[in-house]
N, C-alpha and C positions, 0 to 999 in steps of 0.2 A: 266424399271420400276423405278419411284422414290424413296426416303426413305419412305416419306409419305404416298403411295400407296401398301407399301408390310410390312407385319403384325408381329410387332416384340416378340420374345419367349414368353413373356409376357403377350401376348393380350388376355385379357379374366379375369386374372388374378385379384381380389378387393382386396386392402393395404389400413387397417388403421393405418393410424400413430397419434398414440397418445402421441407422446414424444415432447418434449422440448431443448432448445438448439440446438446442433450439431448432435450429436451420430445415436439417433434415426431416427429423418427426415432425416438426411444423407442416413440412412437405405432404409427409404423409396425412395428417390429419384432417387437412383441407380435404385431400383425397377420398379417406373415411366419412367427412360428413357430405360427399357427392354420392355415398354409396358405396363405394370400394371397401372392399373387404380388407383391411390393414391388418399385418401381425408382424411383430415387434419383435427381433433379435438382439437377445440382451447376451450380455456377458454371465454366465454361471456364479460366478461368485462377484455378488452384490445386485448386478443388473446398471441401466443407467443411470448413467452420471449425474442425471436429473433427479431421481428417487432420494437425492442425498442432499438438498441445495432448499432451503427453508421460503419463507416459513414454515415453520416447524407446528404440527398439533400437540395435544400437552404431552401427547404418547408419543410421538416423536415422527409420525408422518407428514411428509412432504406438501404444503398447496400447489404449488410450482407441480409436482408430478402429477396432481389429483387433476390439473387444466392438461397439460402438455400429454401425457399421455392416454389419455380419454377415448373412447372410439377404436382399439383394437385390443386385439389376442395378443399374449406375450409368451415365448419359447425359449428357451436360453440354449447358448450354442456357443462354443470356443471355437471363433473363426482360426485364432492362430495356432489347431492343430489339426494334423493332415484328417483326420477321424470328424474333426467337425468341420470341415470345407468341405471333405463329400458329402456330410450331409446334408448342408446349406446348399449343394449342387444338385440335391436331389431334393429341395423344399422351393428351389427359383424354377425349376423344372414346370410348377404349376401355376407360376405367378406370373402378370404383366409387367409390372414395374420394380423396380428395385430402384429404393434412394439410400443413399449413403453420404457423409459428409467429413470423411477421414482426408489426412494428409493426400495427395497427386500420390500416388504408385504405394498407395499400401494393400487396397483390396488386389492391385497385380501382384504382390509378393504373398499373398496366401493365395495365389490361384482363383479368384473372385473377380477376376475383372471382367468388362464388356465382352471381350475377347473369348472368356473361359466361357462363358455363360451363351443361352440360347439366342440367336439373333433376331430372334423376335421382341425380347425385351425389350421393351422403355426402360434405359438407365440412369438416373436421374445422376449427376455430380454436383456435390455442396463444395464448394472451398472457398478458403480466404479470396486467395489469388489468379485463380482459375486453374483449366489442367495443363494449358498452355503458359509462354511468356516466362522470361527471367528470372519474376517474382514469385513463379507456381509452387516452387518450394517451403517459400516461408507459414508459418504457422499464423493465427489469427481468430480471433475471436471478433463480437459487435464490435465493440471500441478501435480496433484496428481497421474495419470494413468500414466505419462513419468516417476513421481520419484519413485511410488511403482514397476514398470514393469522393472525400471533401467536404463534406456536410461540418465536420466537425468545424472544421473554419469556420459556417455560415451560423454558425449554432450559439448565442449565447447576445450579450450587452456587447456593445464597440470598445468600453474600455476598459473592460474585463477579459478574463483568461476564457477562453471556448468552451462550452459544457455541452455534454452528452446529452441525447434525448434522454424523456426519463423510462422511456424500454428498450429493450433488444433492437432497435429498429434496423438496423443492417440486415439480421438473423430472419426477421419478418417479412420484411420486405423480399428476401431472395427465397425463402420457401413459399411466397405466395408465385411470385414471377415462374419459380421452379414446378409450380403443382400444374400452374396455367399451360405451361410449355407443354408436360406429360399430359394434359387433358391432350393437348391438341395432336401431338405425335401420335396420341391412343386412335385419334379420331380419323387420321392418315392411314395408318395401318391397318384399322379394322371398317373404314364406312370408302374415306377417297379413291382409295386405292382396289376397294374391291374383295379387304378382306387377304388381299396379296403382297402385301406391305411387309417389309420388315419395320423389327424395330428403332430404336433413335437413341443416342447419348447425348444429352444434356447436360453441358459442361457451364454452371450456374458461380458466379462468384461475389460473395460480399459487397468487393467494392465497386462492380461494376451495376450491382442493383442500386445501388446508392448514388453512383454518377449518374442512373438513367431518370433520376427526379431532382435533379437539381435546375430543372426549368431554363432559363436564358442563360446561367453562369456559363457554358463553353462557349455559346458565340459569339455575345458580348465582350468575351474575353480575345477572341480570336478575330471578333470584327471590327471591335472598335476600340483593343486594348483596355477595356474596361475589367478591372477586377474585383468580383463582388467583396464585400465583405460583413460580417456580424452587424445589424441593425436590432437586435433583439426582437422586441413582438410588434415594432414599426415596419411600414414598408419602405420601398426607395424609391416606388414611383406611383404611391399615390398616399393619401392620407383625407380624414382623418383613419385613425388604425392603431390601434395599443392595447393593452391590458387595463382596464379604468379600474382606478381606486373607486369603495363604498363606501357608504358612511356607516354600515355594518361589517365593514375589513373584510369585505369578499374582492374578487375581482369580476370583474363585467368585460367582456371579447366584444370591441363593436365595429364594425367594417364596413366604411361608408364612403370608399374611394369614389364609386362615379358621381356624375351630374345628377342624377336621379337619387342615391341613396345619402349624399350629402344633403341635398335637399330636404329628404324628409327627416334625415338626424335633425336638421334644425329647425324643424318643427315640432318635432319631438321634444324638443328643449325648451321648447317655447321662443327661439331665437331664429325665427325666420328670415328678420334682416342681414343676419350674418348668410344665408345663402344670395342675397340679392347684392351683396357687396361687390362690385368690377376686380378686386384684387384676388378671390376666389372659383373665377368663371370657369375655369379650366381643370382639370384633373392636372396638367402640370403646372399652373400657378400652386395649387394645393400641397403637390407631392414638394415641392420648393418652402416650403412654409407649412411643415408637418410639424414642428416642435412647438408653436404659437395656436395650429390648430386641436392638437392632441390635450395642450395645457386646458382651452376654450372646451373644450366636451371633458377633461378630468376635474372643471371649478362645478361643472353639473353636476357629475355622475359623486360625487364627495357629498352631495347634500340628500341623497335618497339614498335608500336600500337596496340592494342589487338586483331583488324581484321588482322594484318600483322602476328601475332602469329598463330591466329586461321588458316588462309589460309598455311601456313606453314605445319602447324601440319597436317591439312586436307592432302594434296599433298603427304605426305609423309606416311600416312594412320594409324595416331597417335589420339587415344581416346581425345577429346579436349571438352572445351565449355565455353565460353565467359559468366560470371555473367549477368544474361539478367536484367536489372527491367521491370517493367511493361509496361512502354512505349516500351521497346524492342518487349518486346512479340505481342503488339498491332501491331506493323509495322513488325514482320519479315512475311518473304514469305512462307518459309515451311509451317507455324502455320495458314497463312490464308487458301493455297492451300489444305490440309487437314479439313479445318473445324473442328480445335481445339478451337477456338473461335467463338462463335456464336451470333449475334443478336435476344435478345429475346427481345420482346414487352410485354414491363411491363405495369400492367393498371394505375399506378400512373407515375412512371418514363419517362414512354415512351420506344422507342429502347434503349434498353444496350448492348452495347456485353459485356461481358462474358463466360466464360470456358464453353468448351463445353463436350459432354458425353466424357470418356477417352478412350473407347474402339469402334472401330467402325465394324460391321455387314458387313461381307463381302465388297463387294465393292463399296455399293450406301452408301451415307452419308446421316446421319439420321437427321431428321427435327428437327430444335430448341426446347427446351421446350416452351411449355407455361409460359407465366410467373407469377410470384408469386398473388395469389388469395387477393383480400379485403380481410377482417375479418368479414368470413357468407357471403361471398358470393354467395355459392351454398348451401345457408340452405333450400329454399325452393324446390331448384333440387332436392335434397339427402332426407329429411325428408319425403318430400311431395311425390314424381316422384317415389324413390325409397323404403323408408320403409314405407311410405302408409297415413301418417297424413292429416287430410285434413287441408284445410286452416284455418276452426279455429282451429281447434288441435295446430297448428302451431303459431296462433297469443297466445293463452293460456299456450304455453311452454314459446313463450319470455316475457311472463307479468309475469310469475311466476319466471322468472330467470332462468330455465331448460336450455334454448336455448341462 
């Protein structure tokens, strides 16, 4: 049985995604490649915010939109007029979930909110701040979600200024947490409970996905007053651990904190005395004396190639990884045998590959997305096919602006 042939958790399952940028569709999308049926409320004039955010093809299309929006139907609909709130009231009518990722009380001021809507809904909420607390007002983007949630602190060299991860990761991280919640709420309502369930509001916020992976920093901080801060790609409690210079200027990931994978680094090196030395016994003698060991594996890894490291490390059954960029990932073998990259067939683009779902369903590998929808593309599918407009209904909603 192929991927495409066998019906995945989600089949059956209707997600509107009414959000913008990252967080939201990200939400959705996860959703989409479980099976759910995703379709995308844009704004009529223009669509999302994403369609517009480079790089750019030589014609002027979006990559950013050709990933992010991948995997659903597109409708356009002016939530903030009374004409297109009813109709979005009668398009949630057929759906399970709705995610959205607007300001705390704006889908209440069009009449969109939990409240207005059927109470069977999964309603998924993106924000900065959350829909509760002090701060629920304020606006926010990643970089706000990494420096309220703290990471931004933890991010970067010691005696250097803090840097951003180099993606969205606030954004990511809380439409993955946000999709996992709506998986499970779906699964309350419709299996726990009996099929008797209502549905749930998910109140998901940037900075609190980001405080919820920050590891030991709160009780550390709270149990022993200790307050983390920026070690760059070393650790604080073990070593050896860095980014290893090559003698082809790549970088080499090698991670060799315990008793066991210290050991066999230094075999790997050819310097197995230095694991038999009394002054390194310990994982805390090590992580104490991380700057003399890290130099000790970067006087190695300077005299080989970074394949010559990596194969090294491999043999010797040492945590390792080569800084891949893009083009690496496009040519390694693992990555294509796997179907971690996938060719979707964009309707302006053409074939892209692109990242493919991160999780894969047993053991058949799952059919590409579809790829990223025009803007109303499927207005007359959806409006007409599915919440019941007729045709002039439908020419009357886009002369009025509704659609």
């Amino acid at each position: 049985m192929c991927a495409a042939d066998r019906a995945l958790p989600l089949a059956g399952v209707r997600v509107l995604d009414v959000g913008t940028r990252i967080a939201a569709p990200f939400c959705a999308g996860l959703l989409g490649e479980m099976g759910a049926d995703v379709i995308k409320v844009e704004v009529p004039d223009g669509g999302d915010f994403m369609r517009g955010i480079g790089p750019f093809t030589d014609d002027g299309y979006s990559l950013w939109w050709a990933v992010e929006g991948r995997g659903r139907r597109s409708v356009t609909c002016n939530l903030r007029s009374a004409e297109g709130q009813a109709l979005f009231l009668r398009l949630a009518a057929t759906a399970d979930v709705v995610v959205e990722n607007f300001r705390p009380g704006t889908m209440e001021r069009w009449h969109l909110g939990p409240t207005d809507l059927d109470a069977s809904l999964v309603y998924v909420r993106i924000s900065a701040f959350g829909q509760t607390g002090p701060d629920s007002h304020r606006p926010g983007l990643d970089r706000v979600g990494i420096a309220a949630g703290g990471l931004l602190h933890l991010t970067g060299e010691p005696d250097r200024p803090p840097v951003r991860v180099g993606v969205n990761i606030s954004d990511y991280l809380t439409g993955a947490f946000a999709a996992q919640a709506a998986t499970a709420a779906l699964y309350r309502r419709d299996i726990a409970d009996g099929g008797r369930g209502g549905g749930e509001v998910i109140d998901a916020a940037l900075h609190a996905s980001v405080l919820r992976v920050l590891e030991w920093t709160i009780p550390a901080a709270d149990h022993l007053g200790m307050v983390r801060e920026r070690t760059g790609n070393r650790l604080d409690n073990a070593a050896p651990g860095d980014a290893f210079p090559t003698a082809d200027g790549r970088w080499v990931q090698i991670v060799a904190g315990s008793n066991a994978n210290f050991r066999r680094l230094c075999i790997a090196m050819g310097r197995e005395e230095v694991a038999d030395d009394p002054a390194w016994a310990s994982t805390r003698d090590r992580a104490e004396h991380a700057d003399e060991l890290n130099n000790l594996v970067a006087a190695w890894t300077r005299t080989c190639r970074a394949v010559e490291v990596e194969h090294a490390c491999i043999d010797a059954g040492v945590p390792v990884g080569i800084a891949r960029s893009a083009d690496d990932l496009l040519a390694d073998d693992h990555i294509r045998e796997r179907g971690d990259i996938v060719e979707v067939v964009d309707p302006v683009a053409g074939p892209v590959r692109q990242q493919g779902p991160a999780v894969h369903l047993g053991t058949t590998m799952q059919a590409a997305p579809k790829g990223a929808p025009l803007l109303g593309e499927h207005n007359t599918e959806v409006w007409c096919g599915l919440v019941g407009l007729s045709e002039q209904e439908l020419a009357a909603a886009r002369a009025s602006g509704a659609v």
